[in-house]
C-alpha positions in Angstrom: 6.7 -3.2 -22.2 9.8 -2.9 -19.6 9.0 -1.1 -16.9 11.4 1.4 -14.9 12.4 0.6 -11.2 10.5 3.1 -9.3 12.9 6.1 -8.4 13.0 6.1 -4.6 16.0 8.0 -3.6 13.7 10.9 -1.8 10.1 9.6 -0.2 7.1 9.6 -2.6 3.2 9.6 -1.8 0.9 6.7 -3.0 -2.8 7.6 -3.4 -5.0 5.4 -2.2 -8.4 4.7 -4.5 -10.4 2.3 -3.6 -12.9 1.6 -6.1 -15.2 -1.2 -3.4 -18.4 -0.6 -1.4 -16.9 -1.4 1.9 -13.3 0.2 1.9 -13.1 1.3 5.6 -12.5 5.5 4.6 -13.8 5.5 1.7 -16.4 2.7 0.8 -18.7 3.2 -2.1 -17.3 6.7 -3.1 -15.5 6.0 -6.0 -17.5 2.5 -7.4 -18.4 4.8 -10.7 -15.5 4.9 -13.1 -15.9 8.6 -14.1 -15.5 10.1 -10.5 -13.1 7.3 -9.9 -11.0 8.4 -12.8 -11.0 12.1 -11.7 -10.4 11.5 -8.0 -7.1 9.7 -9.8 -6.4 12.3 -11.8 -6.9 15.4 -8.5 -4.3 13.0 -6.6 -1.9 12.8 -9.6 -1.9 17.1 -9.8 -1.9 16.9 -6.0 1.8 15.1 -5.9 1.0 11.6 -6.2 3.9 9.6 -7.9 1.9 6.1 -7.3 -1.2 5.5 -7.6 -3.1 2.3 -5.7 -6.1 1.3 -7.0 -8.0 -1.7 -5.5 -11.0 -3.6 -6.3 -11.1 -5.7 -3.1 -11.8 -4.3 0.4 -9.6 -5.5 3.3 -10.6 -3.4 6.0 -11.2 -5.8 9.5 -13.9 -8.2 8.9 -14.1 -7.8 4.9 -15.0 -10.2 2.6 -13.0 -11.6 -0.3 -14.7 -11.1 -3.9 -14.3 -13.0 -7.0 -11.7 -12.1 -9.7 -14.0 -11.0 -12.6 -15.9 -8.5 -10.1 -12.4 -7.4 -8.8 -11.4 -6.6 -12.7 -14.6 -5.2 -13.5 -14.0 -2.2 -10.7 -10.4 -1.6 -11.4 -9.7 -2.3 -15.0 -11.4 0.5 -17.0 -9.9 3.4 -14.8 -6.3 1.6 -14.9 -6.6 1.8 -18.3 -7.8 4.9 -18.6 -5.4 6.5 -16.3 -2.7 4.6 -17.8 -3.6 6.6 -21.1 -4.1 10.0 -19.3 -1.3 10.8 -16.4 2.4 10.4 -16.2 2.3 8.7 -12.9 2.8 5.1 -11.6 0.1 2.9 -11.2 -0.3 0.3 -8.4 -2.8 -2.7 -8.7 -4.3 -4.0 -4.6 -4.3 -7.1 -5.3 -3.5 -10.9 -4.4 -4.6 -12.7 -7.6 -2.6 -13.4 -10.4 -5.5 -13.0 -13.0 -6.0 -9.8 -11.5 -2.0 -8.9 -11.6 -2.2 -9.9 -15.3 -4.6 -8.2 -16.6 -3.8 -4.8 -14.4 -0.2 -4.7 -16.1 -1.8 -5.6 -19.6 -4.2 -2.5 -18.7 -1.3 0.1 -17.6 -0.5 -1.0 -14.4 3.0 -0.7 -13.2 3.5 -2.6 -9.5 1.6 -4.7 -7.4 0.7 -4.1 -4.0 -0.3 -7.3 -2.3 -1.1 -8.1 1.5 -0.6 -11.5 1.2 2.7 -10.9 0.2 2.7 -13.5 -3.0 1.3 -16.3 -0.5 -1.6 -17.1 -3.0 -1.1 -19.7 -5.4 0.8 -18.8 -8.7 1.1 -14.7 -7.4 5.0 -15.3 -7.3 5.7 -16.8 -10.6 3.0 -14.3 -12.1 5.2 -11.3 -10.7 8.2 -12.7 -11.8 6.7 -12.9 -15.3 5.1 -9.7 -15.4 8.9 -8.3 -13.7 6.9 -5.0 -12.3 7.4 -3.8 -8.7 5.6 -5.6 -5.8 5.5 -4.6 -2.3 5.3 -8.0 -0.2 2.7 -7.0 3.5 3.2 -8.8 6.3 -0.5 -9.8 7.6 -1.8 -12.1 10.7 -4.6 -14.2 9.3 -7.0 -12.8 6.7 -9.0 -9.8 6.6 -11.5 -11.4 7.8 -10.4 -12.5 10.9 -7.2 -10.7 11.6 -8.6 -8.5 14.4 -9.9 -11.5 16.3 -7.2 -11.1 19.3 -3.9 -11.2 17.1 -0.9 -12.7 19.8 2.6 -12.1 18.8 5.6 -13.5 21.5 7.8 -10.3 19.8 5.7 -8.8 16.8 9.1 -6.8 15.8 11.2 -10.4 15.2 8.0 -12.1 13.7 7.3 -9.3 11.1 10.8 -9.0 10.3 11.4 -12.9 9.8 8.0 -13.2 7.5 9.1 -10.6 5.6 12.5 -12.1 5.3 10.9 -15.2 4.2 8.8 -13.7 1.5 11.7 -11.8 0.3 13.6 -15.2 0.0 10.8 -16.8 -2.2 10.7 -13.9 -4.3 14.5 -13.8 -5.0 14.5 -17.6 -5.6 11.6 -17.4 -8.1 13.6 -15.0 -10.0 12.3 -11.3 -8.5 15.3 -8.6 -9.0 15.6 -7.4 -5.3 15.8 -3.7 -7.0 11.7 -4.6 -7.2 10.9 -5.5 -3.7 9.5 -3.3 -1.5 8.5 -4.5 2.1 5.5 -3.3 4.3 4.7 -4.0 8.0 0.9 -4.0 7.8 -0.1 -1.5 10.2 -3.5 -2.7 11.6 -3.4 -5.7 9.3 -3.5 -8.7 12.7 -1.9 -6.0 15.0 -3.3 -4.6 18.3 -2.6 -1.0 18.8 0.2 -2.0 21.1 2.1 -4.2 18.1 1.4 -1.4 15.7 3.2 0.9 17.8 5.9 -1.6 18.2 6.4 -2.1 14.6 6.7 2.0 14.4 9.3 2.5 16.8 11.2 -0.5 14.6 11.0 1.0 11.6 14.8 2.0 11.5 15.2 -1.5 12.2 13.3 -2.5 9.1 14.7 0.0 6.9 18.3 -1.8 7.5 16.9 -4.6 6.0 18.1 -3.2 2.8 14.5 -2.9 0.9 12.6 0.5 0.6 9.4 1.0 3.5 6.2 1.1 2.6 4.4 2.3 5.1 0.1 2.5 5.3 -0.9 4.7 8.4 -3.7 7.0 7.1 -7.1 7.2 9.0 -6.3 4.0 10.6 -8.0 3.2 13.6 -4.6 3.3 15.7 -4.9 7.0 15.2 -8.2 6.8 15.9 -7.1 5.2 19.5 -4.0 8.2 19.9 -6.6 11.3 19.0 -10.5 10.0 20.0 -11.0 11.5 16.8 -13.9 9.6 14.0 -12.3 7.9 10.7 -13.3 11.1 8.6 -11.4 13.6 11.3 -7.9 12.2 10.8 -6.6 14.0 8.5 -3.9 15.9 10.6 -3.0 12.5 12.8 -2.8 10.8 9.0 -0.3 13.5 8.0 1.7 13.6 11.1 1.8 9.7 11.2 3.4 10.0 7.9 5.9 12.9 8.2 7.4 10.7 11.4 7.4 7.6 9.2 9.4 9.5 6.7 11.6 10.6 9.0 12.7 7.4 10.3 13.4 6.2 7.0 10.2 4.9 5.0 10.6 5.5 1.1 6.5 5.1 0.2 3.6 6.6 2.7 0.3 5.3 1.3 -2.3 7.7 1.9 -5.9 8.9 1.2 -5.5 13.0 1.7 -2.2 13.3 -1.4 -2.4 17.3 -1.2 -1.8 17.8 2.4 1.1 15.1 2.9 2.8 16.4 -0.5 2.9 19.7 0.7 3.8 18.7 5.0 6.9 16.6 3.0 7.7 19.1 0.9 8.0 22.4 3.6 9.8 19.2 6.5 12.6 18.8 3.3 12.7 22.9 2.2 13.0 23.4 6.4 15.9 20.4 6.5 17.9 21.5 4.1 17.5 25.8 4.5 
């Protein structure tokens, strides 16, 4: 089945579900399919366009899991959604046999923090000729906090990106399917996270749409003092300002309140 290009021209809202024990928001809430499936289904009639659904924790300090057990979490509520909303559906995932058998299931893009690095991920996109959004990351989950050192994090994240993108292209990826994300707190200090933020105009005249993933991270944890399940206003702020300096996607875990923040910021612009 061909699948559209995702319509970016104003910004959308990706729901996060993490359907993992260890997610660092959300861990263990959604592990049952029938909640999982109704969480997806509130987000969809909240404003989602894009739904992420991931199988495979990679919060600081998680570890990896094994295909099968990554496909046995996400499968049966990718296909079930698939067969129950109009929306987009997003597979979190870095391994092809996942990537496969998500799109065979209903999925329509991948969303990978390895960016394609793993072995046969590019050629399997290229194949499956869905969306992918290509994360820059410093290490792996599991160790990427373990004092990440950049000489200019802005020029490094910008030339990895570059060099994914260049892979992609040459493996046969439309650059109409590319979408490009700085990993916020994925190998970054708070200091290189901010960095990144203030670059984002920079990033966005690279010529691919933003993806940006802010929400409850512990960077707003360091602006407000304020626990992982109190930031839902610094999540939404975080992602009005990344929309305003040019991000097409904000990836986030409270869909409602950012729908409605974009929507009254775009009625208030254009009055």
């Amino acid at each position: 089945m061909a699948l559209q290009l995702l319509e970016l021209d104003d910004p959308v809202v990706m729901g996060i579900l993490n359907i993992t024990p260890d997610s660092f928001s959300d861990g263990g809430v959604w592990l049952d399919p029938g909640p999982a499936i109704d969480h997806a289904l509130a987000m969809v009639g909240a404003g989602a366009h894009i739904i992420d659904i991931g199988g495979e924790s990679t919060r600081p300090g998680a570890t990896a899991v094994s295909a099968s057990q990554e496909m046995d979490r996400v499968l049966p509520v990718i296909e079930s959604l698939s067969k129950n909303a109009a929306v987009r559906i997003s597979v979190d995932t870095s391994k092809p046999e996942v990537m496969r058998a998500a799109v065979r299931a209903g999925a329509g893009m991948i969303n990978d923090v390895f960016a394609l690095r793993q072995d046969g991920a590019v050629d399997t996109v290229a194949e499956l000729d869905v969306p992918v959004c290509l994360m820059h990351m410093k290490g792996t989950p599991g160790s990427m906090q373990s004092s990440p050192e950049y000489v200019d994090v802005v020029a490094e994240v910008t030339s990895f990106l570059l060099e994914r993108v260049a892979v992609c292209r040459s493996a046969g990826i439309d650059a109409a399917q590319i979408i490009l994300d700085p990993g916020f707190g994925f190998g970054k200090t708070f200091d290189h996270n901010l960095q990144l933020f203030r670059a984002i105009p920079q990033l966005v005249r690279l010529g691919y749409p933003l993806l940006a993933g802010l929400s409850r991270k512990s960077m707003l944890g360091t602006m407000t003092g304020r626990a992982v399940e109190d930031r839902l206003v610094s999540s939404v702020a975080a992602a009005l300002k990344a929309v305003s300096l040019g991000v097409s996607i904000v990836r986030v875990h409270d869909v409602a309140e950012t729908v409605d923040a974009l929507k009254v910021c775009s009625a208030l612009d254009s009055g």
